[in-house]
N, C-alpha and C positions, 0 to 999 in steps of 0.2 A: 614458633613465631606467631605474631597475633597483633591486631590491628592495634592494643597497647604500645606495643614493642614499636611499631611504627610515629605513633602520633607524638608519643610521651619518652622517646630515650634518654633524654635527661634526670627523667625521675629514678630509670634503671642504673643508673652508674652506678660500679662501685657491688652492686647486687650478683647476685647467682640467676641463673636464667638459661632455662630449657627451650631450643627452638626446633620446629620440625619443618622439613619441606621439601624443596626441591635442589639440585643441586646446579646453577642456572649458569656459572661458569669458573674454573679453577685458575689461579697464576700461581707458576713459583717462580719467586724469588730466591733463589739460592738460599736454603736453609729456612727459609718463610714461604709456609703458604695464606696464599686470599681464596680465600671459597666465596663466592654470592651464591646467597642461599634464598629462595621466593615460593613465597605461596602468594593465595590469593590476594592478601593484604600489602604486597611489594616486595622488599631485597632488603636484607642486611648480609654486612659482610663477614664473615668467620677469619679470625686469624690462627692459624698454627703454627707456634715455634718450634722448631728442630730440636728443640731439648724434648717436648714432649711425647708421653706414652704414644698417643695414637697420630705420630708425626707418618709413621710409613702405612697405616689406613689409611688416611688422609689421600695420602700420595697416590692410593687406585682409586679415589674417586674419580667418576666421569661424569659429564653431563647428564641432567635428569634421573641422578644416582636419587633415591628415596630415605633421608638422612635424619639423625638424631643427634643433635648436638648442646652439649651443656659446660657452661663456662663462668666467667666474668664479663661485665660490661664495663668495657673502660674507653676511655674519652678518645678521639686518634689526634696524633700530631696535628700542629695548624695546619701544613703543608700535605697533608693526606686526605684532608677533608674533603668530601662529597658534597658539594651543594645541589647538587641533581635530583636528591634521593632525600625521604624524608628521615633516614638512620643516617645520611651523611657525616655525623659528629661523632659516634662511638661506634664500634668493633665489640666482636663478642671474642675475647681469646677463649681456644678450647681445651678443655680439661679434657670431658671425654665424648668419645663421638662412638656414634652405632651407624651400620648401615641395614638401612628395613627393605629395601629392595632395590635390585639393580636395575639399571637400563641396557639396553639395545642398542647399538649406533642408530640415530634419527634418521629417518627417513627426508627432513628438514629441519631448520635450524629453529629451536622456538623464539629466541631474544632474535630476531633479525629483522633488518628491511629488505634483505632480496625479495623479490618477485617470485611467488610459489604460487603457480597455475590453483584454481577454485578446484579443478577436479583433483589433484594430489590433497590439496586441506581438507576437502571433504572425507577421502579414502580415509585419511587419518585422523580425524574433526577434534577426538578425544585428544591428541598434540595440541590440534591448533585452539584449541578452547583455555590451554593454558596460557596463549599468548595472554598479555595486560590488556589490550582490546577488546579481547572477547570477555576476559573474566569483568569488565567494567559494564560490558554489555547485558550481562547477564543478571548484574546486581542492579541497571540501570533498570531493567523491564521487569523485575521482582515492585522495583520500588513505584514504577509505574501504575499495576496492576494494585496494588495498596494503596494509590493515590485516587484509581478509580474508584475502589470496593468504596472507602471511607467517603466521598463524594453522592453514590448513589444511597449508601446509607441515613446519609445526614439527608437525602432527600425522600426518605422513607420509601423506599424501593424493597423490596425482601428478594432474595437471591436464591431462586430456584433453580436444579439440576432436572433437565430434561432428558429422555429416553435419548440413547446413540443406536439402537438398533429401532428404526423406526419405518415407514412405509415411503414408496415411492414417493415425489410430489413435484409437481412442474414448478422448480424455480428458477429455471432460466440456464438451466446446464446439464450433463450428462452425472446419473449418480454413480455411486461404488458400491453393487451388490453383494449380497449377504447371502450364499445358501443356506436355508433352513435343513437340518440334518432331521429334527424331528415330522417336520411336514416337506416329504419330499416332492418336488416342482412349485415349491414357493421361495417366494426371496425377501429377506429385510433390506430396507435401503440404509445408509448411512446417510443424515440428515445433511442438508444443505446449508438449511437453516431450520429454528425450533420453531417455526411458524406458524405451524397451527396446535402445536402445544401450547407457544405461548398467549394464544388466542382463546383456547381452553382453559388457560388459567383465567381468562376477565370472567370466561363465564362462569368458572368456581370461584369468582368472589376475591380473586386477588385483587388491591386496588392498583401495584406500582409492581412490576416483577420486572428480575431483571438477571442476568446470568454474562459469566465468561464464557461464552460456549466454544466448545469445538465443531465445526462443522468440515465438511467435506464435499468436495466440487472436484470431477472429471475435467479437469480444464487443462489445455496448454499451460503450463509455463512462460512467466514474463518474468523480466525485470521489478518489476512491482508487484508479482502476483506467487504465490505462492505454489508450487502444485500437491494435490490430494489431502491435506488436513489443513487450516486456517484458524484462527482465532476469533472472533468476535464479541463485542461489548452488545449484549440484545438486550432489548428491553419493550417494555408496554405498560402504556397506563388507562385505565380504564377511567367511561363518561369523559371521552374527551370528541367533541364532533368537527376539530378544527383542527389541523397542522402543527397550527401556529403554539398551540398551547405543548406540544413535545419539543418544537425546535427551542420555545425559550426556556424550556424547561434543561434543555442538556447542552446548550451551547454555552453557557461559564464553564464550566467543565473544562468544553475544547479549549478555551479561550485561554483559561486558566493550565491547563496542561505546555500550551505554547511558553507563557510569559513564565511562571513559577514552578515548574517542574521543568522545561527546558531551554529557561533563560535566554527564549529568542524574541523578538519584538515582530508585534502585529502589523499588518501593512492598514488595517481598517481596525477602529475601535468597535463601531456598530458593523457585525458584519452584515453587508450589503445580500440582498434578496432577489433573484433574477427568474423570471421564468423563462421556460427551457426556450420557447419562441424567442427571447428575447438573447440568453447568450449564446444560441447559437447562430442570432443576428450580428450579434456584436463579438462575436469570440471565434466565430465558427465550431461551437465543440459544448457540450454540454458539461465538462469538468472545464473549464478556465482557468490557465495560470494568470491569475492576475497583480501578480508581483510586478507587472509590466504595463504598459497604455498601448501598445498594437492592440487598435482597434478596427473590424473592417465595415467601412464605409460603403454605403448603397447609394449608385451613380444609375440606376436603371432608369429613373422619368428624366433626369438631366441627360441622357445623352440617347435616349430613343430616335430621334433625329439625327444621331453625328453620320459621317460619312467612312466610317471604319465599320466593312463591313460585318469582320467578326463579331462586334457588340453588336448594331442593328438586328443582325440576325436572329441573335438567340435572343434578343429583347421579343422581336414580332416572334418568336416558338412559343413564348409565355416565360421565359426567362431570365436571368438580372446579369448585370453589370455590378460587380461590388472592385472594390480596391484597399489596399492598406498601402501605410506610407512608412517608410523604413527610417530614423536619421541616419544612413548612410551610403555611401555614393559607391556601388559595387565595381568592381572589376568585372571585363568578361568571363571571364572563365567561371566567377562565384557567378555570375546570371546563369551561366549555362549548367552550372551545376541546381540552381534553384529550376531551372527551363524542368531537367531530368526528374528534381522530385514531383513539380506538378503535375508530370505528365504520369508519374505511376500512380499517381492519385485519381488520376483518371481525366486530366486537360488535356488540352490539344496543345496546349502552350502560356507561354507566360509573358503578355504584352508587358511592356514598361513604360517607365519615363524617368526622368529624373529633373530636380529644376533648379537653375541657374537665373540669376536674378530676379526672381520672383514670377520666372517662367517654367511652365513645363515642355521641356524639349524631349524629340527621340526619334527613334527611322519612322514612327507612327501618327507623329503626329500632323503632318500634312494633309490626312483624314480629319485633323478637324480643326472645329473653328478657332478664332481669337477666344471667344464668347465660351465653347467648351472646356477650353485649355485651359481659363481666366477660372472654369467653375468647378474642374477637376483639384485643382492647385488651392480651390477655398474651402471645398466640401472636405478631404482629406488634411486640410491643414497644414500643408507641406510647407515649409520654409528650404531657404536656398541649401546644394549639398543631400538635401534627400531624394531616396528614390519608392516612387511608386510602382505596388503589383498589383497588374488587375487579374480579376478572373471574369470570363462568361459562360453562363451555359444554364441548367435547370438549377434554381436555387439552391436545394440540399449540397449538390455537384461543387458550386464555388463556393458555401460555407466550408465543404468539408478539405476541398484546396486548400485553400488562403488560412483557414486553421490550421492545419500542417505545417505549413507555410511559419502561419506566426509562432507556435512552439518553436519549431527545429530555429527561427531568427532569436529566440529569445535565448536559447541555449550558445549560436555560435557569436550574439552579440555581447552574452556577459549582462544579462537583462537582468537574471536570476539571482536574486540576492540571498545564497544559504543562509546568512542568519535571521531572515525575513518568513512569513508566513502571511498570504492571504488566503482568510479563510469567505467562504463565499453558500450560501444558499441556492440552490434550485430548483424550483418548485413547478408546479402545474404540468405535470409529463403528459404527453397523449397516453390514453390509456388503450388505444390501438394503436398499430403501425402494420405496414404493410412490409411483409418478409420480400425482401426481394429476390430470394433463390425460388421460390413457388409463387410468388407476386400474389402471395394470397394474404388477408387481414389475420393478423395474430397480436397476441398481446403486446402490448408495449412494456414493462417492468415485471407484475403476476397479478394472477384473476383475484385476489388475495383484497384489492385495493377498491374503496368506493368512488364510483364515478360522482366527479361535482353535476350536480342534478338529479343522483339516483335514477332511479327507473325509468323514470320518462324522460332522460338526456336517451338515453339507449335507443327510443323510436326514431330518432333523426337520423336522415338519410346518410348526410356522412360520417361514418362510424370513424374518420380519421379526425375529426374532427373534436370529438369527445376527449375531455381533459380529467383526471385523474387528482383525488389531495395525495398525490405523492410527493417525496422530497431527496433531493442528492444534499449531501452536506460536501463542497468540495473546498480541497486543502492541496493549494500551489502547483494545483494539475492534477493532480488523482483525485479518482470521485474516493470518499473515506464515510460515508454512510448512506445508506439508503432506506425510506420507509414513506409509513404512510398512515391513511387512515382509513380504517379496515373497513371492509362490508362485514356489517354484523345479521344483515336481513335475507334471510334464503331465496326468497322472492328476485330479489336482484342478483343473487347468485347465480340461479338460475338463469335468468337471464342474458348476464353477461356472458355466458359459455351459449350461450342459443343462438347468440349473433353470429359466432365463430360456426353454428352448424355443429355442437354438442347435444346432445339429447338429456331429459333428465336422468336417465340410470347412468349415464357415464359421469354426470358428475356425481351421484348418488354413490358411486361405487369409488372411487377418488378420494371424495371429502364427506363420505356418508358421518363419521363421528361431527365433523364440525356443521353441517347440516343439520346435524339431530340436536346440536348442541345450542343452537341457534333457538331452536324453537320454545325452547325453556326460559326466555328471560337475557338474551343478553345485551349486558349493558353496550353503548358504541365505546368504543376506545380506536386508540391508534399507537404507534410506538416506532421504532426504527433500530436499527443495527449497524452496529461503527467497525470497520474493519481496525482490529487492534496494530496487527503486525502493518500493514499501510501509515496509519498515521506515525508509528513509533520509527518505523524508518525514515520519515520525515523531520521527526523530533529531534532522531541522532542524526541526522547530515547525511545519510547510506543512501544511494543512488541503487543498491541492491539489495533485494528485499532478503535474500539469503545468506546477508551477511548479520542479521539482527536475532535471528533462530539459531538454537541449540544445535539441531540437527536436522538440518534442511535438505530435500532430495536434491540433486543437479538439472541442468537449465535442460533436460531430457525427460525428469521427471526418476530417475534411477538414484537408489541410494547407493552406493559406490562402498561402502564404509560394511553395510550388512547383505547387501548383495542380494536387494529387496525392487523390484517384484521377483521370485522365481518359481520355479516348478514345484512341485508337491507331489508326494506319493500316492500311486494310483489305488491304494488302500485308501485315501482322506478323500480322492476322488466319488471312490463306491461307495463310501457314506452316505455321503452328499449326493447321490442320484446323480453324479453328472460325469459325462464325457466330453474330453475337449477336443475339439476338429480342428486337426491339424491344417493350414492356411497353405493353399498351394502358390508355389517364386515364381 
């Protein structure tokens, strides 16, 4: 069978015609059989009459039997006709048929809509890839990854492979070490990202480089996130000392991948630019789904004076007052269910209101004035039948509430329009933050990026302060790229690791090649990296990122199918110089 056979059965009537595949399900009709037979290209039906030679082989086929069949193509009755299927009009009667391999009873049924648990499809992945689903899926992201290559090409980009057995390097996650068998008590890292290869390449002189890379990150498992190998779209272009010149340089691409590769429409023609102060003013959250208008509202000078003491309080702690306004009029029980998410988010609770003739009413608001209430109901925008949530507490505290807050409402109000895409910029990141499990200053993104100001930003007293030309590229809620514009000058390298209490040999010893590389002439550049499998699960409608990979581990991180991490023999052990200590229960 063959995607001819599919498109063009008109032109086959009448002809002789060899089909191979699968054998997807059998009917007899008393003295007639229907075979559907699919491969990758879809189904046609095989007919065998009871006069013919191979009528009683026919008859032990089973499903997923591995089949050979050659016949005639002739037309079917009006009244048999398939319009479901694009062979719906002709039938292949069979002369003669082979069987090239059998099957097993299924473990599940591959043409089906039952409900078959992720962990049974995964065990068996090789079944479930047969499904039409998956085989569309897999032709979909062939054809994607040819959409990109052809894209960066035309923008003269040349497509380097970079080393997979590479050296440690702080990118912001745990790696997957390598023991070296030839140098025993050394280790190769598997790359996180090709970062400072491909920074090596500006300074050998590449102008635009750019790779599908594989990378690899120690990380939990999400919904969105991959666990142990990833994909990425990386790139760098060299003599660029501004952002701005990679963002407009790669964002048609995105743009274009949404409208013309997956036939979904943009919520913003220009996409809009935010820095990170800014949507996590307005969003709470540095990825923003902004397919939505929940926006949250800053009430802290307007109600520092009210008589609710919750807000006053954490106003006079140095604290805000923010609120968002919902168009909907909640029940109790949905309040007390949003009460329970703020508080794991870390509130004390979730005031409200809701307003009725262009009032805001609630058990709360007897704390405050006419004048408050008149200036809550203007500043949030609330019209009658909405309800308002406030947060209070330390800034960061009620962004990252009432963000919470506004996803989980956009998802249970139907905000979320699948065939919609806002795609959004995020710029200017602190290029420190303050870890809050040691409350000690550590990187914001990686030491990797130049501070706006270079060296002399770095003497100023608050190091939280300092802003970074980094950039998120975020798409309908997942951040989908990350980058920046590189420190090219050792001097500031240095430096910025001095802040944190790094000495020079420790960064010497770390990033000694890109160091030395430095000092030869390199050009500035900057560049970024687009999570491929994130955005394509967005492209195709998957809420689940392991449903868009071949062969994805399970939401544990275990391949179920090869039975991968496992033990190893204690010969491959003594190679490798290493003993493993066993973990006492």
């Amino acid at each position: 069978m063959s995607r001819v056979l599919a498109s063009k059965t008109t032109e086959k009537v009448g002809k002789k015609t060899v089909v191979k595949g699968w054998v997807n399900s059998r009917r007899d009709h008393g003295g007639l059989l229907f075979i559907d037979l699919r491969d990758h290209s879809g189904i046609v039906q095989l007919t065998v009459r009871a006069d013919s030679e191979v009528f009683e082989l026919a008859e032990s086929l089973r499903d997923e039997f591995v089949i050979e069949a050659e016949g005639i193509i002739e037309k079917r009755d009006e009244e048999l006709k398939n319009p479901n299927i694009p062979t719906g009009e002709v039938e292949l009667v069979v002369s003669k048929l082979r069987i090239l391999n059998k099957s097993a009873p299924l473990p599940f049924q591959i043409d089906t809509t039952q409900n078959i648990s992720e962990e049974h499809r995964l065990k068996y992945r090789y079944l479930d890839l047969r499904r039409e689903k998956m085989q569309t899926m897999l032709r979909n992201r062939a054809e994607y990854y040819e959409y990109i290559r052809n894209y960066m090409q035309n923008e003269e980009f040349i497509e380097v492979a970079t080393p997979i057995l590479a050296n440690s390097s702080p990118e912001g996650a745990r790696d997957f070490l390598v023991p070296s068998r030839v140098h025993p008590g050394k280790f190769y890292a598997l790359p996180q990202a090709p970062q400072q290869f491909k920074q090596l390449l500006m300074v050998g002189g590449v102008s635009r480089y750019y790779q599908i890379a594989t990378c690899f990150r120690d990380e939990d498992p999400r919904a969105d996130r991959l666990y142990g190998d990833f994909y990425q779209l990386d790139l760098e272009m060299s003599f660029v000392e501004d952002g701005e010149e990679v963002r407009t340089c790669v964002e048609p691409l995105i743009k274009n991948l949404v409208t013309d590769f997956a036939n979904k429409k943009l919520k913003f023609e220009e996409v809009p630019r935010l820095t990170y102060k800014e949507a996590m003013n307005r969003f709470g959250s540095d990825k923003p789904d902004m397919r939505f208008d929940i926006e949250l509202r800053d009430l802290t000078e307007e109600l520092k004076n009210c008589g609710f003491g919750v807000f006053s309080k954490a106003i006079e702690a140095g604290g805000s007052v923010k609120a968002i306004c919902v168009s909907e009029n909640f029940s109790r029980s949905q309040i007390d269910k949003l009460t329970e998410m703020a508080k794991s988010e870390g509130a004390g609770g979730l005031p409200y209101m809701t307003v009725e003739g262009g009032k805001a009413v609630s058990s709360i608001a007897k704390f405050f004035s006419p004048e408050d209430l008149e200036t809550i109901v203007k500043k949030t925008d609330a019209k009658d039948g909405d309800t308002i949530l406030f947060g209070s507490d330390k800034l960061e505290k009620v962004n990252k509430v009432l963000g919470s807050l506004r996803s989980y409402l956009g998802d249970e109000l139907g905000l979320k329009d699948s065939n919609e895409v806002a795609l959004a910029w995020v710029i200017d990141f602190p290029f420190y933050e303050l870890d809050e499990k040691t409350n000690k200053v550590d990187f914001g993104h990686n030491p990797f990026s130049m501070p706006k100001g270079g060296v002399k930003i770095l003497e100023s007293e608050n190091k939280l302060e300092i802003v970074a030309d980094q950039y998120d590229m975020v798409m309908n809620g997942y951040e989908i790229c990350s980058g920046a514009v590189r420190n090219h000058n050792p001097d500031v390298m240095y430096k910025v690791f001095d802040v944190l209490g790094y000495d020079k040999k420790y960064v010497e010893d770390k990033f000694g090649a890109l160091l030395n590389a430095f000092k030869y002439g390199a050009p500035p550049h900057a560049g970024a990296a687009f999570g491929l499998d994130r955005i394509f699960m967005v492209l195709m409608g998957e809420e689940n990122i392991r449903e868009i990979v071949a062969f994805p581990k399970n939401g544990s991180g275990v391949d179920v199918m090869m039975n991968s991490p496992s033990k190893v023999d204690e010969s491959q052990l003594d190679e490798l110089s290493i003993e493993v200590k066993e973990l006492e229960n």
